[in-house]
N, C-alpha and C positions, 0 to 999 in steps of 0.2 A: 671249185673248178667247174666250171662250163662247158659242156659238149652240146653242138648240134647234130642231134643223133638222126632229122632229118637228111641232112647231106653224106652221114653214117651208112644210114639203109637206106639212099638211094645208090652206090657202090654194092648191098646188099642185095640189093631188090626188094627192102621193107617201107614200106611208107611210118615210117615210124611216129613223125612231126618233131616238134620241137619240143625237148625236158631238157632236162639239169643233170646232172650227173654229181652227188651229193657226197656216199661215201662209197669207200670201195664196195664189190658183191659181195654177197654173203659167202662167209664161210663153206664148203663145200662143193665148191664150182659152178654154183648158180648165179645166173645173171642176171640184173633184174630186169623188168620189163617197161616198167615205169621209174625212174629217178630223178627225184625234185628239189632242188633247195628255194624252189619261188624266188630267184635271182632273177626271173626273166620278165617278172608280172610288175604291171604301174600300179604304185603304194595304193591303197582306195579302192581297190576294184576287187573283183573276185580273180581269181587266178583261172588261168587258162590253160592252152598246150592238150594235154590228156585228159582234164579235168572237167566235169562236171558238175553242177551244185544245185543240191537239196536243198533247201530255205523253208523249213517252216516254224514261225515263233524266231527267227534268229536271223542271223548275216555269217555270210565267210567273207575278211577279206583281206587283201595283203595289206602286212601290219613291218613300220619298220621301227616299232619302240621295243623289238623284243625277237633277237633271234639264236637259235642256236649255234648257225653258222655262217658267213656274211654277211648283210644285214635288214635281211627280211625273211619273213614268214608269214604263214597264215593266222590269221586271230577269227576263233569262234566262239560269238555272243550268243546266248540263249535266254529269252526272257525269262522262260518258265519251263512246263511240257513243252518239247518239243524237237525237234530233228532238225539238222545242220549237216550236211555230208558232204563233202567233194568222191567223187566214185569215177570209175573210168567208161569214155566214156563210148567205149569198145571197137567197132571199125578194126586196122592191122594191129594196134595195141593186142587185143583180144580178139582172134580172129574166128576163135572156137572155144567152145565151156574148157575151163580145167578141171581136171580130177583131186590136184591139189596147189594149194598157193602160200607165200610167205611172206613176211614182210618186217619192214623195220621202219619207227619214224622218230622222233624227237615230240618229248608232249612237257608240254608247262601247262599244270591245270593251276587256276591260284586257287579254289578251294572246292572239293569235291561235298557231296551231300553228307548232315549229320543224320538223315532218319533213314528209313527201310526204301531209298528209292532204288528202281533199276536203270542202271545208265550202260550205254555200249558207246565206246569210241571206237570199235573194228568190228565191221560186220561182211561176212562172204554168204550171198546170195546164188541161189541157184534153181533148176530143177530135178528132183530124184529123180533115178533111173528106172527105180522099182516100180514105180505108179504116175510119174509125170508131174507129180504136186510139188511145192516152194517148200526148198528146206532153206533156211538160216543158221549161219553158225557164229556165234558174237565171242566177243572180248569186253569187257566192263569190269560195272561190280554191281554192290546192293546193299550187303549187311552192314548196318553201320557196326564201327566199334570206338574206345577214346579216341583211339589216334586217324580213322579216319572211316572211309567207305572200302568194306572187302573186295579183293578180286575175284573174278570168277569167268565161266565162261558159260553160255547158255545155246540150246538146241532149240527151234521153233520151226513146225508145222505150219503154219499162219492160215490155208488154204481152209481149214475144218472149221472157221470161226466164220464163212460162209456159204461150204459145201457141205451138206450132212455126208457125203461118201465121202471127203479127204478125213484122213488121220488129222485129231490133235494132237501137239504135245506143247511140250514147256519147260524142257530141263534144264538143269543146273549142275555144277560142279565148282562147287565155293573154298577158297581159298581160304586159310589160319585166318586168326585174328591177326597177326602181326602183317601181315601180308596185305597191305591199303596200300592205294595207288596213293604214291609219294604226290606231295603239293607243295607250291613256291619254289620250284626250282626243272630245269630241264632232266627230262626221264627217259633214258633211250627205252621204249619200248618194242619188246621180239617177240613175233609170231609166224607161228604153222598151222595150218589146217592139211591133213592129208589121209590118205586111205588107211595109215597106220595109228593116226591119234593127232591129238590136238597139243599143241605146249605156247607156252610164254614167257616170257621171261623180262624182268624188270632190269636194264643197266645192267645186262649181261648175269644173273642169277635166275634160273627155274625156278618156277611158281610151282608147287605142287597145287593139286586140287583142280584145277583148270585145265589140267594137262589128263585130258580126257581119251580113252580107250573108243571102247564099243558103247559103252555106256558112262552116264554120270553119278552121281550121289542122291537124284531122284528129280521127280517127274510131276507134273500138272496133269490132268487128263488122261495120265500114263503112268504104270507101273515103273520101278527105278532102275529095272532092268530093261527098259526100252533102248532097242539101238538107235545110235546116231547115225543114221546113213547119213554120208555126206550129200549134197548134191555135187550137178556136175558144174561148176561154178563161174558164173558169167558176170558177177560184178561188184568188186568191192570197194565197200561205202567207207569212208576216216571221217570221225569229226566227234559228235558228239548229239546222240539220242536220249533222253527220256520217254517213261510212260505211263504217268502218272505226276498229278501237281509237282512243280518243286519250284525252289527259288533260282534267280539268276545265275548261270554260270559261264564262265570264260575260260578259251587255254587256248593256248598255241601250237602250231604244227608246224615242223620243219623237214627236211633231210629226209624224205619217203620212200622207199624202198619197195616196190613189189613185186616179186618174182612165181615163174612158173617150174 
């Protein structure tokens, strides 16, 4: 289903532009803010509307050999190291930082890493309150096991790797072994970030270990009881990050969901 949510929120008074309207809102009377099935975007290009796109080492673009729902979505190539993101790309979308955000998307990875890499497909950007420096809060994995790459969720400081005054840190909260980001086949993936904790969930099941408090299971440049302050969050990235060598990888993104 298709909504032109510009003609929406101009009865509104929101310049909203042109999305998709994919699945219903989430659960608990939130509405999202962003909704995309990339029905609207020409096959070959990068997608448009809300969207933004990061490129580097890789391509985003609408792909119709592979979709969750109707018949297209996004396909992201990565040669190697590197970053690929569609993110929003703020204006009435985002009109002010959030305090917290949510979201839901569709992901076909065909094969995620077998060794110790870290990769994020959901990242919320922002600035602390506390001190005005970039806080990061991701969704990925890292630890390899047989069956796959672990989930987890990670904190980063980034500012202190070229301000000797900002904080660093580097945290983690790693999911079981059992718990790898499923491959060859479409994954409803669910996430929160918010003042109260962080959660995920795979195809409608809670991740433990990722579903982060005050703190994680431990820290880079920081003790393990270091807090996560959130930032106040101005812009979230989908796709697919490495940071450190790794071989080719590709997945698909459909049905995007971001709410405030």
């Amino acid at each position: 289903m298709n909504i032109n949510l510009k003609m929406l929120g101009a009865g509104l008074g929101l310049g909203l532009g042109l999305v998709a309207c994919a699945t219903p809102p989430e659960a608990g009377g939130a509405r999202p803010v962003i909704a995309d099935d990339f029905e609207a975007y020409a096959v070959g290009g990068p997608p448009g509307g809300p969207w933004g796109v990061q490129q580097v080492n890789g391509t985003a673009v609408i792909d119709d050999s592979r979709a969750a729902s109707g018949n297209r979505s996004v396909r992201i190539d990565v040669a190697g190291t590197g970053t690929v993101y569609l993110f929003n790309q703020g204006g009435p979308l985002f009109p002010a930082a959030r305090d917290g955000l949510s979201g839901r998307m569709k992901v076909w990875l065909e094969e995620g890493p077998r060794t110790e890499i870290h990769w994020t497909i959901i990242e919320g950007r922002g600035v602390r309150r506390s001190d005005g420096h970039t806080g990061l809060v991701r969704f990925g994995g890292q630890v390899p096991t047989p069956n796959g790459s672990r989930l987890m969720s990670n904190y980063e400081t980034p500012d202190g790797y070229s301000d000797p005054t900002a904080p660093m840190s580097d945290c983690w909260g790693h999911a079981g072994e059992a718990d790898v980001m499923p491959e060859g086949r479409w994954v409803d993936v669910a996430w929160r970030i918010a003042p109260t904790g962080l959660t995920l969930s795979i195809d409608g099941r809670p991740i433990s270990g990722p579903d982060v408090g005050a703190t994680g299971q431990g820290c880079v440049h920081q003790p393990a009881t270091y807090v996560w302050e959130l930032p106040a969050m101005e812009r979230v990235n989908i796709g697919w990050e490495t940071y450190i060598p790794d071989g080719p990888r590709r997945l698909w993104i459909d049905d995007v969901e971001i709410s405030d």
